[in-house]
N, C-alpha and C positions, 0 to 999 in steps of 0.2 A: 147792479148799481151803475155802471158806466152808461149802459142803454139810457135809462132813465135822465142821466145826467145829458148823456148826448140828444136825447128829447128837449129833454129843456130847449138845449142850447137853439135846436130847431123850431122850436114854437117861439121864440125872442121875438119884442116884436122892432124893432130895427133891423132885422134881417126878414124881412117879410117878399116871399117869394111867392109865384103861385102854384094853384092847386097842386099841380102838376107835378112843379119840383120841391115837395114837401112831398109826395108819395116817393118821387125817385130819388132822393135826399134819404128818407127813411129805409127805403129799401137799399140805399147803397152803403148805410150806417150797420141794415139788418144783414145785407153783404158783407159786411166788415166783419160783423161781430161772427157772423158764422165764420168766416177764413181764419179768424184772431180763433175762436171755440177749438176748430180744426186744426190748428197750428198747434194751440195746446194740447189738445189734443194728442197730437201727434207727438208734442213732447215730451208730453208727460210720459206717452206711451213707449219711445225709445228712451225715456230715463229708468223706465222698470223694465225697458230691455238692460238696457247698460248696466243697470242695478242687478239683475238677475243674471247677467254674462259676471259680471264683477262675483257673485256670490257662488257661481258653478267655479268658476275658478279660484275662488279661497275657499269654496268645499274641497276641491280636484287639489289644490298647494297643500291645508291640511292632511289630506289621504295619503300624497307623495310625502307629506313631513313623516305623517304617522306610517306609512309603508319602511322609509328609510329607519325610523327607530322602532322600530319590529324586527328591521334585517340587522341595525347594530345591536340591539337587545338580541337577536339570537347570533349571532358570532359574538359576542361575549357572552353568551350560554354554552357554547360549544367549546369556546376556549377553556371555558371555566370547568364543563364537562372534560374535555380533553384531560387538562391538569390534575385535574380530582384521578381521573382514571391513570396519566405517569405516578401520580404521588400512590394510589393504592398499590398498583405495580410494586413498584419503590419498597415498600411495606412491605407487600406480599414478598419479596426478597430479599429482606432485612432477616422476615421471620423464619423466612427455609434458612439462612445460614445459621440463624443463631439454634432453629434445631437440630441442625448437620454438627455447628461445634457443640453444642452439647453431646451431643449422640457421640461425638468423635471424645469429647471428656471421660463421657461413661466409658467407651472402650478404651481408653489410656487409664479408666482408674481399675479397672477390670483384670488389667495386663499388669501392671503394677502389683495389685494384690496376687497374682496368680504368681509373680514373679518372689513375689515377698513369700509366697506358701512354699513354692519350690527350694529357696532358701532353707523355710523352718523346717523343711523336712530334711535339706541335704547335714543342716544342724544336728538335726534325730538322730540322722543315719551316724554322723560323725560322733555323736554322743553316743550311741548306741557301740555301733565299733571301739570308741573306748574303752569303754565300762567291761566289752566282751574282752578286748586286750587284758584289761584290771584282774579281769576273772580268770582268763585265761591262763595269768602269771602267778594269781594267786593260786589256782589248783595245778599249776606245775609247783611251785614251790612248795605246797603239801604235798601233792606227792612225792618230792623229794625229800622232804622231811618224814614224812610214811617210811619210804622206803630204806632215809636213814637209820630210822627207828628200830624199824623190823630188823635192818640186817644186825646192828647193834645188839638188838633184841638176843638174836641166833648166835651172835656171839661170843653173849655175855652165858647164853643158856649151852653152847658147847663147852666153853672156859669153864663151868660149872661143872659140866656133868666130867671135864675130863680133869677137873678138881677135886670130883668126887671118887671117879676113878683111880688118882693117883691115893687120897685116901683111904680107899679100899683095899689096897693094892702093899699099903704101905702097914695098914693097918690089919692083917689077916693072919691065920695063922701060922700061913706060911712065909711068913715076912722072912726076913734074913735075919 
């Protein structure tokens, strides 16, 4: 469009030049217009340079973005890992003591009853020894009562017989 237009301006005819400088006219417009082609050319062509520098480098800035939240996404993996792993610890050592005091419960209830049997039995024994005291008095006291009895018995049956003696004795024919 500018050619065309810059032709015009060339073929006017108040600006009428000859042959000559209407070809060297033309060719210094066709000169223009190639160094103006060139020029843009050229710029367009460093604009899609700059444009493609500008785009490796907000690819290259995203990459560094997304590098750097990769590396704080995994250091808050790792802390978060970390903590998980004191808190199970933690746990895991909650749980051995409350099995050790259990464990440690059983054997205080264990000792306790063993301690409470020791008792019932020292109870037994002490009952036992009583009851044998009880018995013990009671067959001395029968046999004291036996032996009252019998000798009693012997005495009543010598007083007898020398009751019967004197009886006899008194009663015979030989009496006096």
């Amino acid at each position: 469009m500018k050619r065309v237009a810059l032709l015009a301006l060339l073929f006017t005819p108040h600006l009428a030049w000859g042959q000559s400088s209407i070809g060297d006219q033309i060719n210094a417009v066709d000169s223009a217009q190639q160094r103006h082609d060139y020029m843009a050319q050229q710029a367009w062509q460093a604009q899609a340079r700059q444009q493609a520098a500008a785009q490796a480098a907000a690819q290259a800035s995203r990459r560094r973005a997304q590098a750097a939240a990769n590396a704080r996404e995994a250091e808050r993996q790792r802390r978060l890992d970390a903590r998980q792993a004191r808190d199970d610890a933690y746990e895991d050592k909650l749980r051995d003591l409350e099995l050790q005091e259990r464990s440690l419960d059983v054997q205080s209830k264990k000792t306790v009853v063993s301690r409470q049997n020791d008792i019932i039995d020292s109870n037994i024994r002490s009952q036992d020894a009583s009851t044998d005291l009880t018995h013990s008095k009671a067959d001395a006291t029968r046999n004291v009562s036996q032996g009252t009895k019998t000798l009693l018995e012997k005495q009543g049956s010598q007083a007898e017989l020398e009751g019967q003696a004197a009886v006899k004795k008194e009663s015979g024919w030989f009496s006096r």
